[in-house]
BADRENFI-135458 format. One record per residue: residue number from 1; residue in three letters; x, y, z of N, C-alpha, C in turn. Coordinates in steps of 0.2 Angstrom, whole numbers. Layout:
<sites>
+------+------+-------+-------+-------+-------+-------+-------+-------+-------+-------+
| resi | resn |   nc1 |   nc2 |   nc3 |  cac1 |  cac2 |  cac3 |   cc1 |   cc2 |   cc3 |
+------+------+-------+-------+-------+-------+-------+-------+-------+-------+-------+
|  NUM |  Ala |     X |     Y |     Z |     X |     Y |     Z |     X |     Y |     Z |
...
+------+------+-------+-------+-------+-------+-------+-------+-------+-------+-------+
</sites>
This chain:
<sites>
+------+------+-------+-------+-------+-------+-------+-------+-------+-------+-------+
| resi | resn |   nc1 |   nc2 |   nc3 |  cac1 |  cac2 |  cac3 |   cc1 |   cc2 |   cc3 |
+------+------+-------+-------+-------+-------+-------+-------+-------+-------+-------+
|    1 |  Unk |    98 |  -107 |     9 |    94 |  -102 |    12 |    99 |   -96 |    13 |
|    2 |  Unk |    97 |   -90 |    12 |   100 |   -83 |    14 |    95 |   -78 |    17 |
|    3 |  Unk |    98 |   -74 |    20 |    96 |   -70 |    23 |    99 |   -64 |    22 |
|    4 |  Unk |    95 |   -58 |    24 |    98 |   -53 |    23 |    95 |   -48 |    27 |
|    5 |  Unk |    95 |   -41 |    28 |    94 |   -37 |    33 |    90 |   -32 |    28 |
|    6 |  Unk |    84 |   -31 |    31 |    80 |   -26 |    25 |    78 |   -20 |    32 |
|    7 |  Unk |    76 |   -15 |    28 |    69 |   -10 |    30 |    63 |   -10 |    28 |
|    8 |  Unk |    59 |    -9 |    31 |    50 |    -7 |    30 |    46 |    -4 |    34 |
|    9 |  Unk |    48 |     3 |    34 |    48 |    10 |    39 |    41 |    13 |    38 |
|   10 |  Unk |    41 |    11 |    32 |    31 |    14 |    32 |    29 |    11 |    28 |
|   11 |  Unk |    21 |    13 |    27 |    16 |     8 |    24 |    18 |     8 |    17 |
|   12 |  Unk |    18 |    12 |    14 |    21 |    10 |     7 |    26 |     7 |     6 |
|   13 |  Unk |    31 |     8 |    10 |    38 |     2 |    10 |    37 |    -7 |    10 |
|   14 |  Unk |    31 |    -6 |    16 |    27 |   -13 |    14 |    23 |   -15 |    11 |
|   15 |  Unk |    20 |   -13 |     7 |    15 |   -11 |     1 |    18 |   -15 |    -5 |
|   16 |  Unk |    24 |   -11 |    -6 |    30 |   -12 |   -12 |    35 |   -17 |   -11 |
|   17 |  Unk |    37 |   -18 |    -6 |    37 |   -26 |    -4 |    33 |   -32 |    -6 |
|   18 |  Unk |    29 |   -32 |    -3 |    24 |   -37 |    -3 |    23 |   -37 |   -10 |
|   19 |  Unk |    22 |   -33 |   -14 |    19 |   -33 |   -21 |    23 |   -36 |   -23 |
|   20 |  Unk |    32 |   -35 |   -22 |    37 |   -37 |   -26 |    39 |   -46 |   -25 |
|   21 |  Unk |    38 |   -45 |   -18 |    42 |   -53 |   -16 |    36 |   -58 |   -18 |
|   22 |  Unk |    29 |   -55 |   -20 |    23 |   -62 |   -21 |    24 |   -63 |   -27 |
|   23 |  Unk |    28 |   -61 |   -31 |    31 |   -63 |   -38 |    34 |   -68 |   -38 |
|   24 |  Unk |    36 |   -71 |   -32 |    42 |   -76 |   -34 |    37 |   -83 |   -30 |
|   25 |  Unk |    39 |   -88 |   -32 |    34 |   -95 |   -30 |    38 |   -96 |   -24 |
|   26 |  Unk |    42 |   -94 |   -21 |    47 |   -98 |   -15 |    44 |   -96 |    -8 |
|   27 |  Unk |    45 |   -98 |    -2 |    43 |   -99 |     3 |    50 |   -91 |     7 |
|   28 |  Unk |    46 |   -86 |    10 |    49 |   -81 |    11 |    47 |   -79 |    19 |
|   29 |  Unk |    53 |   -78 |    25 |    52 |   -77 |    30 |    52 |   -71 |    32 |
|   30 |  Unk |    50 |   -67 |    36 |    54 |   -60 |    41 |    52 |   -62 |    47 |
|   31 |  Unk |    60 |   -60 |    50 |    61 |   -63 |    58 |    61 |   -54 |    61 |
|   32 |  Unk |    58 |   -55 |    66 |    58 |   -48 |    71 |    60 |   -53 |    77 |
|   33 |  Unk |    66 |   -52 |    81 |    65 |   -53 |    87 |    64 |   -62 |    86 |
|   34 |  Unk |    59 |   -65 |    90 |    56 |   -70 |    90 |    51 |   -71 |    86 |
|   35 |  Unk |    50 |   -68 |    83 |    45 |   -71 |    79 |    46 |   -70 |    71 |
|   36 |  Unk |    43 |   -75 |    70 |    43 |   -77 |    61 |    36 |   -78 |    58 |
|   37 |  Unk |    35 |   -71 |    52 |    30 |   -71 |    49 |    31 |   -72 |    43 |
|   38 |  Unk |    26 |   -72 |    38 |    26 |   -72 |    31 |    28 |   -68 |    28 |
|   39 |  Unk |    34 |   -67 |    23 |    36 |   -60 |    20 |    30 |   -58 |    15 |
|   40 |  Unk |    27 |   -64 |    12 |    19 |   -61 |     9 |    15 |   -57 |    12 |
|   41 |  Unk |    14 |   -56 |    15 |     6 |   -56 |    20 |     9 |   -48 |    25 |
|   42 |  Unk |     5 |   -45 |    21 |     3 |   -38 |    21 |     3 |   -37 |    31 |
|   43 |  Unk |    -1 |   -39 |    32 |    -6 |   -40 |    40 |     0 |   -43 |    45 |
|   44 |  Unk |     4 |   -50 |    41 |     8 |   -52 |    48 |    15 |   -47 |    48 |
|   45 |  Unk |    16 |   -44 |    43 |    22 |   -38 |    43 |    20 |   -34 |    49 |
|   46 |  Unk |    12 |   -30 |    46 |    12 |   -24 |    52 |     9 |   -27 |    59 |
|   47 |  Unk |    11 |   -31 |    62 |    12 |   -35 |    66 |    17 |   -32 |    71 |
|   48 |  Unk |    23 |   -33 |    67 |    29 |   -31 |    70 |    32 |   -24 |    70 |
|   49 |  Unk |    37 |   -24 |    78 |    40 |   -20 |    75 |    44 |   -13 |    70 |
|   50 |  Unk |    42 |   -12 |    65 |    44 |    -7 |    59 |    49 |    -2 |    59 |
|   51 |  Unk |    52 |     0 |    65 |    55 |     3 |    65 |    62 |     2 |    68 |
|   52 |  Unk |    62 |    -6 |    68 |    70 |    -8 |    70 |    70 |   -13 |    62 |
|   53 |  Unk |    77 |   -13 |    61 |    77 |   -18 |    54 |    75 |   -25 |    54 |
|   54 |  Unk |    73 |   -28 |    52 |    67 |   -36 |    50 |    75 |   -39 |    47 |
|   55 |  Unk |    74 |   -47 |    47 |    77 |   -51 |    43 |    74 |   -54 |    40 |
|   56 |  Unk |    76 |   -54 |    35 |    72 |   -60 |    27 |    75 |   -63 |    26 |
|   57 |  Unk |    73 |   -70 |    26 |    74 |   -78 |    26 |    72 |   -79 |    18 |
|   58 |  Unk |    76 |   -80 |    15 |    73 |   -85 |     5 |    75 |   -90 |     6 |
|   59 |  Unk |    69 |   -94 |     8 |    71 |  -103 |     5 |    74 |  -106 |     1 |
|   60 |  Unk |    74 |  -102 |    -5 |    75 |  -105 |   -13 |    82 |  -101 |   -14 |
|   61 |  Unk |    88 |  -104 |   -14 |    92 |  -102 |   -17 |    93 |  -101 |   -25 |
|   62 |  Unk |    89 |  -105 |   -29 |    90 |  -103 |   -36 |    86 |   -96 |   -37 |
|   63 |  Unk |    82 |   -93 |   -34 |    79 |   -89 |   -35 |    84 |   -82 |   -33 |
|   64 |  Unk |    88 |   -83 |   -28 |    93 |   -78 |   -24 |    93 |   -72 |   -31 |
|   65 |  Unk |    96 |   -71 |   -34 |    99 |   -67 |   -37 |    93 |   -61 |   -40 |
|   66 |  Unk |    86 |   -68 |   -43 |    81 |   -61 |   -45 |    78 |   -59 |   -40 |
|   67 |  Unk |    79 |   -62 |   -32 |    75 |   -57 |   -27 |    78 |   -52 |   -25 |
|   68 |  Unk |    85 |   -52 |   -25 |    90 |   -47 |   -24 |    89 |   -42 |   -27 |
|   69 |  Unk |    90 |   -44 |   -34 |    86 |   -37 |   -39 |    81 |   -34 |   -37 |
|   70 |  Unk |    75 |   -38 |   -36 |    68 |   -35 |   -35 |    68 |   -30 |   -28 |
|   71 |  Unk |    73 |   -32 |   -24 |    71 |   -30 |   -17 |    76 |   -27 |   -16 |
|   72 |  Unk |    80 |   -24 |   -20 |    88 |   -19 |   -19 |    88 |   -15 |   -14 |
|   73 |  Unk |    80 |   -10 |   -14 |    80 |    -4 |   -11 |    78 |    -6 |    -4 |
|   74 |  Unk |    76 |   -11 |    -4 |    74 |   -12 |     3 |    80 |   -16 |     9 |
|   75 |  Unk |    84 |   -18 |     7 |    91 |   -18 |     8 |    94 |   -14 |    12 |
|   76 |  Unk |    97 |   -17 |    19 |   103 |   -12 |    21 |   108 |   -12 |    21 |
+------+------+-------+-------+-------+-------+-------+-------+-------+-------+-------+
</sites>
């Protein structure tokens, strides 16, 4: 499992996210705080938060490396 520190400051950041990480079959978290939502789901992102940095949680380690790529810019 890895984790990392992203941004998603506006709605298109979350938009282009989501678009990018529903590409992958693996099970994807973001922690704000206490709580744990779906990195898929458009809805439970704007839920949270957005203006302090998110955690994302990737279940799938063999995966790590193409999510990495896909998700560079959101990275901090």
């Amino acid at each position: 499992m890895r984790e990392v520190k992203i941004e998603l400051d506006t709605i298109e950041k979350v938009k282009d996210f989501v678009n990018r990480i529903s590409a992958f079959s693996g099970d994807f978290d973001i922690m704000s705080g206490r709580y744990v939502i779906d990195a898929k789901s458009v809805l439970g992102i704007f839920s949270v938060d957005l203006s302090k940095p998110l955690t994302l949680r990737v279940a799938n380690e063999e995966e790590w490396e193409q999510v990495q790529e896909k998700i560079q810019k959101f990275i901090l």
